[in-house]
LUMPAVEX-846638 format. One record per residue (C-alpha): x, y, z; residue number from 1. Coordinates in nm, 4 decimals, always signed. Example, Ala and Ser with C-alpha at 12.3 -4.5 7.8 and 13.67 -1.06 7.14 Angstrom:
! residues 2
<rec u="+1.2300" v="-0.4500" w="+0.7800" pos="1"/>
<rec u="+1.3670" v="-0.1060" w="+0.7140" pos="2"/>
This chain:
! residues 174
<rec u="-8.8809" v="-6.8866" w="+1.4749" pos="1"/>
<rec u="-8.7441" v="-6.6398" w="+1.7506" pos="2"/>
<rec u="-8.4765" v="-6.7959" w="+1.9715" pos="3"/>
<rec u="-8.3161" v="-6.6697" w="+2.2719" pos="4"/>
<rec u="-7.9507" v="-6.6826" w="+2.4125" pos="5"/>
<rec u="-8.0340" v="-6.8096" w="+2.8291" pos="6"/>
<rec u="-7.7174" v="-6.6393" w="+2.8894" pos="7"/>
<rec u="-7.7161" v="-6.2936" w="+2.7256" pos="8"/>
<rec u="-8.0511" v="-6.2605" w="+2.6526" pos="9"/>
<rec u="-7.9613" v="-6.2132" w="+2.2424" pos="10"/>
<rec u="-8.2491" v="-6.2759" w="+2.0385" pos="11"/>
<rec u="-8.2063" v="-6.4803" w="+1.6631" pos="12"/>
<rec u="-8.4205" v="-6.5935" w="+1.3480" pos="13"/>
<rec u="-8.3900" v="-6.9546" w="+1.3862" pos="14"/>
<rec u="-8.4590" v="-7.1352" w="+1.0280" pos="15"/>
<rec u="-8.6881" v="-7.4337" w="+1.1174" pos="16"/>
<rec u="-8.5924" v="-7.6278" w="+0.7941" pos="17"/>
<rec u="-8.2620" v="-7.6959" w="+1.0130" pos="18"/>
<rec u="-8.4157" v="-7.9214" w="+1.2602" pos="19"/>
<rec u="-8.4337" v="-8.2083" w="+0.9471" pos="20"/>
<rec u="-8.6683" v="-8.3703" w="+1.1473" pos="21"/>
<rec u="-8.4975" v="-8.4119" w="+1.5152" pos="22"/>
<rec u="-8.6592" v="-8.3051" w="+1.8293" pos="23"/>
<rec u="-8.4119" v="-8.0593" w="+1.9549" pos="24"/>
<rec u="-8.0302" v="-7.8395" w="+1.8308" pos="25"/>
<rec u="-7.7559" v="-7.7335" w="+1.9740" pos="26"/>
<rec u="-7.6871" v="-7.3453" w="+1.8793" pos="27"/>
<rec u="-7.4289" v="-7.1318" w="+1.9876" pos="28"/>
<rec u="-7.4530" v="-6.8234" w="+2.0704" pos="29"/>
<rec u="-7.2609" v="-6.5194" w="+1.8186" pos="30"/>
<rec u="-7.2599" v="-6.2539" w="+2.1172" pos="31"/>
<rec u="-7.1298" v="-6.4591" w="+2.4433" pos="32"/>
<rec u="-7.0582" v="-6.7926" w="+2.2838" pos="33"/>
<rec u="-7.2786" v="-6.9675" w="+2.4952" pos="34"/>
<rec u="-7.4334" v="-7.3179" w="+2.3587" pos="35"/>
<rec u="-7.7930" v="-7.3796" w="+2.4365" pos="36"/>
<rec u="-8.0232" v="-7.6295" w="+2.2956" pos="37"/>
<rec u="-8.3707" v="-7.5505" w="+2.1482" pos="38"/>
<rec u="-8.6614" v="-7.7363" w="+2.0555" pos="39"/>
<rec u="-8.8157" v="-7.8663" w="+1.7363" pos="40"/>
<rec u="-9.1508" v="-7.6680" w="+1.7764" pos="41"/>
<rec u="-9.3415" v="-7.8959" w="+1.5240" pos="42"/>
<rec u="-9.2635" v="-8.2026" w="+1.7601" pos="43"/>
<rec u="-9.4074" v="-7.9671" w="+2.0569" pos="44"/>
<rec u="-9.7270" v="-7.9051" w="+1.8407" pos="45"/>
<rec u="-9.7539" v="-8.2726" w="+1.7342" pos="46"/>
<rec u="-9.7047" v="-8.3665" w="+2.1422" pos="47"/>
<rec u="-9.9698" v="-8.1584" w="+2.2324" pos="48"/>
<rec u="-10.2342" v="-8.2685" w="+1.9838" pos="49"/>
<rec u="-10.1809" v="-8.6214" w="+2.1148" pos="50"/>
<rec u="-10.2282" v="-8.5570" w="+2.4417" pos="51"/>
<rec u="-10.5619" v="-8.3358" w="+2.3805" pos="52"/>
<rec u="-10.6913" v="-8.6332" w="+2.1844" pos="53"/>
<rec u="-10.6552" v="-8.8554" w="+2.4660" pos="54"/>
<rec u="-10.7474" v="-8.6358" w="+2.7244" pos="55"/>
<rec u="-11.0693" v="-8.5856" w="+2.5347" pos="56"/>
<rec u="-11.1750" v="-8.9231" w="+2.4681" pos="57"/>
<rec u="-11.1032" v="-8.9965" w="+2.8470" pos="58"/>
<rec u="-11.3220" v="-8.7197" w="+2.9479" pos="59"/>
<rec u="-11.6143" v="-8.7818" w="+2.7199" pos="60"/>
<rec u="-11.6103" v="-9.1645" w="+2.8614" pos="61"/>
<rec u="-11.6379" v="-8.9738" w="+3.1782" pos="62"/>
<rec u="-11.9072" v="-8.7385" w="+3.1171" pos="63"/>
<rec u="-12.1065" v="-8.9988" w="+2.9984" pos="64"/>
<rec u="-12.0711" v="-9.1976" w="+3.2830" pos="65"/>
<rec u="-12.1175" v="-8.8727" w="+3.4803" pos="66"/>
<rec u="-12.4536" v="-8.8373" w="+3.2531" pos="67"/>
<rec u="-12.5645" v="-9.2026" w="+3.2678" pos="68"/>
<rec u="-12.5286" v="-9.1439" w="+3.7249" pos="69"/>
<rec u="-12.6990" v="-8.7636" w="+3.6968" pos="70"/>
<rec u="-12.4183" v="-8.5906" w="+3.8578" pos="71"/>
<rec u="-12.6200" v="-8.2753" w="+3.8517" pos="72"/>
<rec u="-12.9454" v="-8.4608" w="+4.0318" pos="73"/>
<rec u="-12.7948" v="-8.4543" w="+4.3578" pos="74"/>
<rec u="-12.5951" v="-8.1091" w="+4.4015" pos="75"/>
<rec u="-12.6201" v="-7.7392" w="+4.2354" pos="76"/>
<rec u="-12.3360" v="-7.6215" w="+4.0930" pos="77"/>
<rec u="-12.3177" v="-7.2383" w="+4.0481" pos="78"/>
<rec u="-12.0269" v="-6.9701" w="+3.9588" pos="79"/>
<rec u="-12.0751" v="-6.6629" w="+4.2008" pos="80"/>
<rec u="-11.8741" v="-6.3380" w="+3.9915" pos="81"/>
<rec u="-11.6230" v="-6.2016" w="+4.2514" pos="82"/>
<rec u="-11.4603" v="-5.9544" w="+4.0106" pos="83"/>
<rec u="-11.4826" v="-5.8320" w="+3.6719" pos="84"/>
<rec u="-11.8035" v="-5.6665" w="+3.4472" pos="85"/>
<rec u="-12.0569" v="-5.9215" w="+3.6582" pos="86"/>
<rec u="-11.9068" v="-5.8641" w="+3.9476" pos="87"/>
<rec u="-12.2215" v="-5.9847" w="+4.2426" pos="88"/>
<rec u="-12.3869" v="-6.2297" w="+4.0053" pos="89"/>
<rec u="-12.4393" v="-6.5720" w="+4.0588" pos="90"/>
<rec u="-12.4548" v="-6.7973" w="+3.7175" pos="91"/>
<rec u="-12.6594" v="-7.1511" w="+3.7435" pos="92"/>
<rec u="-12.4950" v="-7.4493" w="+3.6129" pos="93"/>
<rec u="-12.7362" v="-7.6537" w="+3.4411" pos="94"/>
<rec u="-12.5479" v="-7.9391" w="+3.2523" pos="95"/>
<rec u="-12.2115" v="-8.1090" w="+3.2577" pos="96"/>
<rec u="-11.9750" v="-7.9479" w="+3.0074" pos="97"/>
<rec u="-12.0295" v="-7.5946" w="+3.0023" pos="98"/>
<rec u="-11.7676" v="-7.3728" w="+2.8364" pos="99"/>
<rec u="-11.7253" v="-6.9811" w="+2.9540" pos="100"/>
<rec u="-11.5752" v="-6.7238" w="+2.6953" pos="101"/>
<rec u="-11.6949" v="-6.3544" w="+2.5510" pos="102"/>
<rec u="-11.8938" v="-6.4962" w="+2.3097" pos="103"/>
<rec u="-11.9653" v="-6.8326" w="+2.1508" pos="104"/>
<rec u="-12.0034" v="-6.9881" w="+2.4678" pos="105"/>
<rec u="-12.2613" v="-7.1413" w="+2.7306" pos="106"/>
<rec u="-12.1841" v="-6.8854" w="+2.9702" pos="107"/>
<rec u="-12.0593" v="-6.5342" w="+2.8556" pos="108"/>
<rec u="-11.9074" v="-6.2567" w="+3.0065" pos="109"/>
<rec u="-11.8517" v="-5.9464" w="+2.8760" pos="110"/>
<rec u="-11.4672" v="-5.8810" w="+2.9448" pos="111"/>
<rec u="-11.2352" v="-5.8238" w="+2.6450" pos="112"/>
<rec u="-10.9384" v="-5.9763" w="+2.8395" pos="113"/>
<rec u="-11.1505" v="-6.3343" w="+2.7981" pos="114"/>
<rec u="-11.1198" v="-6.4970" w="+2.4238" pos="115"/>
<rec u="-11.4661" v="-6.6206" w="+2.2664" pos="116"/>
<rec u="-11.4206" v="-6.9604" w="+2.4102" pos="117"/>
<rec u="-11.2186" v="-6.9272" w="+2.7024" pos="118"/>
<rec u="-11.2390" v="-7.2466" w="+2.9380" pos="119"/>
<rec u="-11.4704" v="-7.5168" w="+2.9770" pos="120"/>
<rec u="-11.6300" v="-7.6711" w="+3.3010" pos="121"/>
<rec u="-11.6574" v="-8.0813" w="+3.3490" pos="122"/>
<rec u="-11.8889" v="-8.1851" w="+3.6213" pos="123"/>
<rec u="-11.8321" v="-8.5295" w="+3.7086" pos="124"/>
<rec u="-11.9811" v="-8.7181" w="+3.9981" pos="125"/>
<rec u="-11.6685" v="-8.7405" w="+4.1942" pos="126"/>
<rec u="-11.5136" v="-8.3768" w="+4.0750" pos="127"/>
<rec u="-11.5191" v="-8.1037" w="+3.8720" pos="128"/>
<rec u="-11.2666" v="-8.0096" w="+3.5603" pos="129"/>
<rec u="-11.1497" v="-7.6694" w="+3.4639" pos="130"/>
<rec u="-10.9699" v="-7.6613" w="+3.1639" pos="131"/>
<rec u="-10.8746" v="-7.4215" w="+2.9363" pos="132"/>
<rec u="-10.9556" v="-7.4452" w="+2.5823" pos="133"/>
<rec u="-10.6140" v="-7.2707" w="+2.4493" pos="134"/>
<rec u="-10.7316" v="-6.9161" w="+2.5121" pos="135"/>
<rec u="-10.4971" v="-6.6111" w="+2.4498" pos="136"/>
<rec u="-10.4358" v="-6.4700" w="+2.7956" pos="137"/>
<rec u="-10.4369" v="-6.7848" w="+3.0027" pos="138"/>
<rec u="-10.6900" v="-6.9239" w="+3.3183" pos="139"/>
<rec u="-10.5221" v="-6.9014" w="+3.6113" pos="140"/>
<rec u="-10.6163" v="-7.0726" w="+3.9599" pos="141"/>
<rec u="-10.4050" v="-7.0881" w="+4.2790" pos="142"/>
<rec u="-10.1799" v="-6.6939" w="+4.0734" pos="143"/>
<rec u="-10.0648" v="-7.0074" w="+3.8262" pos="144"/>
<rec u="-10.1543" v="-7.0539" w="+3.4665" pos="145"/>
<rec u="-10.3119" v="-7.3885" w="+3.4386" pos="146"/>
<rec u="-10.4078" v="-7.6262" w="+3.1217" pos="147"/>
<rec u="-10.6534" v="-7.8432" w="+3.3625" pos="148"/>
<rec u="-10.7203" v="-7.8614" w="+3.7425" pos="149"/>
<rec u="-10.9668" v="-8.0089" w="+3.9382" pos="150"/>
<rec u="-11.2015" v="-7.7523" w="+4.1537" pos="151"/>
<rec u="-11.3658" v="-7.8117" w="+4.4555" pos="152"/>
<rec u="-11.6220" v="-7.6046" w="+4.6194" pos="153"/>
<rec u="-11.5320" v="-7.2299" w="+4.6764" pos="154"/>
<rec u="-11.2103" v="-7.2380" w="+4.4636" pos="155"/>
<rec u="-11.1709" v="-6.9637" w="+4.2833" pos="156"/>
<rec u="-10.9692" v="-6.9233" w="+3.9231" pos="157"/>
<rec u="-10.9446" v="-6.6105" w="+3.7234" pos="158"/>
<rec u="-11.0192" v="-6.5744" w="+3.3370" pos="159"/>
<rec u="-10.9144" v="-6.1915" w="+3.2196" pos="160"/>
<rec u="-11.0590" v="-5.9300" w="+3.4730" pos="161"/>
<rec u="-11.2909" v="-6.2086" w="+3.6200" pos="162"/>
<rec u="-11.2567" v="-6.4155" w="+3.9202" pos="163"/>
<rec u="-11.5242" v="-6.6490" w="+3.9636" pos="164"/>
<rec u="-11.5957" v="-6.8836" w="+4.2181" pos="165"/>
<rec u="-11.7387" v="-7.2748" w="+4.1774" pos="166"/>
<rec u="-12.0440" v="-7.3239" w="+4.4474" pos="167"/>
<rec u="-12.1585" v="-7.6616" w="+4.5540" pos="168"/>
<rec u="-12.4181" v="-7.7243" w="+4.7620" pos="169"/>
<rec u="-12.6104" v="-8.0296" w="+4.8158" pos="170"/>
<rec u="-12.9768" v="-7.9879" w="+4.6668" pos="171"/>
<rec u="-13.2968" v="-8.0662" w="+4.9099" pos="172"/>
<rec u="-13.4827" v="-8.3668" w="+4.8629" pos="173"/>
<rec u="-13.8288" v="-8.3348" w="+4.6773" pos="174"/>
């Protein structure tokens, strides 16, 4: 792995074999002698599989609760394209995980800056989920890179060139 001096900036080829298990090393730095302390990145990997696993099983129990109460029966849910190779269109959402990518995905958009399965939309009676499914060049709402936030109606988060906006509105009784 590639490790970085905080002080001067020096780059080195950290060995990973040295960690012998721990979570985190002291090095010192050869140019500036600074000491800085890096982490183990199998531990990081091992963290973050854990808390995807959980995370999912909590939000399937909640999509099927959000299934079970028709979350969908009583509002639309739409994405209106604000910028990007759709830019003016207005996508339907018609069930309560749909994932948005380039290709492979419910909803597709033809922008090379998205990966094939970019981020994913939970609609839940109470909110709505947008999470990113690990994609290359990030989802970003608020100018931040997020893993998961919860939308409400007209936010707006960016995937690539695209900016996309979630639209809510109640639906008219039959």
């Amino acid at each position: 792995m590639i490790i970085q001096c905080p002080n001067c900036f020096k780059k080195y080829r950290f060995d990973e074999s040295k960690f012998d298990g721990e979570p985190t090393k002291k090095v010192k730095c050869a140019k500036c002698g600074t000491i800085f302390e890096i982490t183990n990145p199998e531990l990081k990997k091992q963290e973050e599989k854990a808390t995807k696993v959980s995370t999912s099983k909590e939000e399937l129990n909640e999509v099927k609760q959000a299934l079970k109460k028709d979350a969908l029966r009583l509002y639309k849910y739409s994405l209106a394209v604000l910028a990007g190779p759709l830019a003016g269109k207005v996508i339907p959402i018609t069930k309560p995980v749909v994932t948005i990518g380039r290709a492979k995905a419910d909803i597709v958009i033809p922008d090379p800056e998205i990966s094939r399965t970019h981020c994913e939309l939970v609609i839940l009676p109470e909110k709505v989920i947008l999470k990113d499914l690990d994609s290359t060049n990030g989802t970003y709402f608020d100018s931040f890179k997020i893993t998961k936030v919860d939308l409400g109606n007209r936010d707006e988060f960016t995937i690539g060139d695209t900016t996309l906006m979630l639209i809510i509105t109640p639906k008219k009784p039959d």
